[in-house]
DOLO-311279 format. One line per 8 residues: number of its first residue (from 1); their letters; for each residue x, y, z of N, C-alpha, C. Coordinates in pm, 1 decimal. Example, Ala and Ser with C-alpha at 12.3 -4.5 7.8 and 13.67 -1.06 7.14 Angstrom:
REM DOLO-311279
1 = as = 1319.0/-569.0/780.0/1230.0/-450.0/780.0/1320.0/-330.0/780.0 ~ 1285.0/-225.0/708.0/1367.0/-106.0/714.0/1290.0/3.0/787.0 .
***
This chain:
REM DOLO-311279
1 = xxxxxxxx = 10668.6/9773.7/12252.8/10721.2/9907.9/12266.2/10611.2/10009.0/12238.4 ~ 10650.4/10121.6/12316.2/10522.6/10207.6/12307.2/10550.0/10283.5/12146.2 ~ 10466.4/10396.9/12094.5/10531.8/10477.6/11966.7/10644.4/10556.6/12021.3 ~ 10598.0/10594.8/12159.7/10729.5/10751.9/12186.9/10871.4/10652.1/12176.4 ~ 10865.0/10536.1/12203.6/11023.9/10475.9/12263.3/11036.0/10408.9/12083.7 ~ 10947.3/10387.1/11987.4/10949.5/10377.4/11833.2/11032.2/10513.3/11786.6 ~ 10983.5/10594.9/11780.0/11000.6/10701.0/11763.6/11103.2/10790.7/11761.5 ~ 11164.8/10711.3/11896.9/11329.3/10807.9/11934.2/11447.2/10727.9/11872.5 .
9 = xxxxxxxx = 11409.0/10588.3/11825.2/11545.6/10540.4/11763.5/11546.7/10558.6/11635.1 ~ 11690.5/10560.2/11564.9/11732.4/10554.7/11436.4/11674.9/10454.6/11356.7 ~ 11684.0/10492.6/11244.8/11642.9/10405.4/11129.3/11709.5/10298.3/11113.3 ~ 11843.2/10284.4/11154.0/11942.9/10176.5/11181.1/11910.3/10067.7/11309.1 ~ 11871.0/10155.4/11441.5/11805.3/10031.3/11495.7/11650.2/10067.4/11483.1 ~ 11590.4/10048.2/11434.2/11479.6/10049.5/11397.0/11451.6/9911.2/11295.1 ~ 11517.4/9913.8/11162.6/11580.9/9816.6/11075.0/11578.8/9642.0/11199.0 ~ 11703.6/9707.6/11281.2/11727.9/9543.4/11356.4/11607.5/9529.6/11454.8 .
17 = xxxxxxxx = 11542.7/9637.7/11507.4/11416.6/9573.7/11540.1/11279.5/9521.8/11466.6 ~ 11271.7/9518.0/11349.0/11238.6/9502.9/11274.6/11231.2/9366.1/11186.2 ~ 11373.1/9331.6/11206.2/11456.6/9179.1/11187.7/11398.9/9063.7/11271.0 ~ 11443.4/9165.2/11392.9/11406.2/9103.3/11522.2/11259.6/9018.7/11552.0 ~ 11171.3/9134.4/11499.2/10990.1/9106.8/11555.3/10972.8/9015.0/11403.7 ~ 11018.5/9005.2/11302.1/11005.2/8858.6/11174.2/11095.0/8784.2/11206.5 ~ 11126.3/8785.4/11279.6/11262.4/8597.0/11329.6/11110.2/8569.1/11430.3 ~ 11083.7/8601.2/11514.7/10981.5/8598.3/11651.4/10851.0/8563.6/11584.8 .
25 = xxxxxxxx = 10822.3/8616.6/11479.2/10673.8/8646.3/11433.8/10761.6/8483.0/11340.2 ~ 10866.1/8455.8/11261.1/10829.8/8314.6/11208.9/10829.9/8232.5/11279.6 ~ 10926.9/8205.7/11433.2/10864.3/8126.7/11512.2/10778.9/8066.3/11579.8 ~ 10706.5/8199.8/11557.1/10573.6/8152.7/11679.9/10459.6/8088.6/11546.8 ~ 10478.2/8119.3/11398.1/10456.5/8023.9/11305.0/10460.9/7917.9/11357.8 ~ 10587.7/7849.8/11347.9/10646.0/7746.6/11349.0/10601.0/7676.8/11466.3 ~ 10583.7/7705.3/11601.3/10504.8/7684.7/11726.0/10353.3/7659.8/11701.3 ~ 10305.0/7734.9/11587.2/10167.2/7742.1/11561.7/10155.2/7626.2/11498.0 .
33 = xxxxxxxx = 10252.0/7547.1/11439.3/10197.1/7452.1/11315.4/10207.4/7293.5/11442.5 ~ 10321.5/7341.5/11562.3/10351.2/7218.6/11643.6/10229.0/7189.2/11740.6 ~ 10186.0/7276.9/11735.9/10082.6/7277.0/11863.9/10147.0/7337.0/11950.4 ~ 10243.5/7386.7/11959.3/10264.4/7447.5/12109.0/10279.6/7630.6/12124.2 ~ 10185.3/7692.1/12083.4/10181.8/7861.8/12089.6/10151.3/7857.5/12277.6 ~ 10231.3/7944.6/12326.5/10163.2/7925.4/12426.4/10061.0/8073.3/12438.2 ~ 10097.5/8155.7/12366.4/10003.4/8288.8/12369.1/9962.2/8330.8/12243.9 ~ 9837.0/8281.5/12180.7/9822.3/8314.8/12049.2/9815.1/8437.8/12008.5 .
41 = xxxxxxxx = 9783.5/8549.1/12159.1/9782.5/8685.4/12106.7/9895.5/8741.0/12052.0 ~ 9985.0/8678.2/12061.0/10129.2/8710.1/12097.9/10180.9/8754.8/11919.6 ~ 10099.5/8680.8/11817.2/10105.4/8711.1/11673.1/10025.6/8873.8/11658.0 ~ 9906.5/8902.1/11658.8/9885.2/9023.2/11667.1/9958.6/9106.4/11746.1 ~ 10042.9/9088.2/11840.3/10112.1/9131.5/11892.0/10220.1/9224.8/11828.6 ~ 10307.5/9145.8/11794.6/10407.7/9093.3/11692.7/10406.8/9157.7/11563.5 ~ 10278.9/9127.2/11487.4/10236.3/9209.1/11318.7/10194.8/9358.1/11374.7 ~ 10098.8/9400.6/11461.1/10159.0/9516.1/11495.7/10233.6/9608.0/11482.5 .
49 = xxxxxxxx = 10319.1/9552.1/11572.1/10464.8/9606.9/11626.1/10553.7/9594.6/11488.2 ~ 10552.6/9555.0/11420.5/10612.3/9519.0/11317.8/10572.0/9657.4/11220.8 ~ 10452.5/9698.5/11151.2/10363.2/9773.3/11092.9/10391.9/9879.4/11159.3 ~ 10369.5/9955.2/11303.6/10425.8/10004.1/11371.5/10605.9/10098.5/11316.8 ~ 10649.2/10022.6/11325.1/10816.0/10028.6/11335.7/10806.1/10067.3/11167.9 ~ 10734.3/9988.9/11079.6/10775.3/10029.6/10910.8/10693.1/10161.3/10870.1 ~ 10552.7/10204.9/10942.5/10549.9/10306.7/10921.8/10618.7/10424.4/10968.5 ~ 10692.0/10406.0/11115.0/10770.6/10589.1/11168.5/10893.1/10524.6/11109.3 .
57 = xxxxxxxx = 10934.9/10409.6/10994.5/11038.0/10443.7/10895.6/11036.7/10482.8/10808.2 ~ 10894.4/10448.4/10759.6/10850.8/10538.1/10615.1/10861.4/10706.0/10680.1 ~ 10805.0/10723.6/10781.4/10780.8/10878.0/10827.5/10918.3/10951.3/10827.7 ~ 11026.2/10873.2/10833.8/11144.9/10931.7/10842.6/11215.5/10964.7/10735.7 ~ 11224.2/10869.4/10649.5/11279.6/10859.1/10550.7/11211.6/10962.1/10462.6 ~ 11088.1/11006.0/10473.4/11032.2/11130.3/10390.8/11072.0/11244.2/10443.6 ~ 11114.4/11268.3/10583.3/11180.7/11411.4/10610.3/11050.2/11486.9/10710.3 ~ 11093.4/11570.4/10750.6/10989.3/11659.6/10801.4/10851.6/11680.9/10671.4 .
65 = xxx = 10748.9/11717.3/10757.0/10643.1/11766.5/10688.9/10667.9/11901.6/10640.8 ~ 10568.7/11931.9/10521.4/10564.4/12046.0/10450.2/10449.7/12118.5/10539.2 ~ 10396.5/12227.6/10598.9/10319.1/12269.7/10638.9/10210.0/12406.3/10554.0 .
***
């Protein structure tokens, strides 16, 4: 997901995407330990997107900026 399409959802789905990219990110673990990843980028990918999503929740949850 790009930031603008991060950005426009709630903190509520934000949360389940969030869920979402650590169920994905322990699988492809779990793929990693079998031998079978088929896209190793696919973890940076993943931690990213993850980091991503927890910082514009931190950004929210603090409120607008003070200027």
């Amino acid at each position: 997901m790009k930031v603008k399409e991060i950005r426009d959802l709630t903190i509520e789905e934000l949360s389940n995407k969030e869920k979402e990219l650590r169920k994905e990110y322990f699988n492809l673990k779990f793929q990693l330990a079998a031998g079978r990843v088929e896209t190793p980028s696919r973890f940076t990918q993943v931690r990213r997107e993850i980091a991503r999503i927890k910082t514009i929740m931190k950004e929210k949850e603090a409120g607008p900026k003070a200027v």
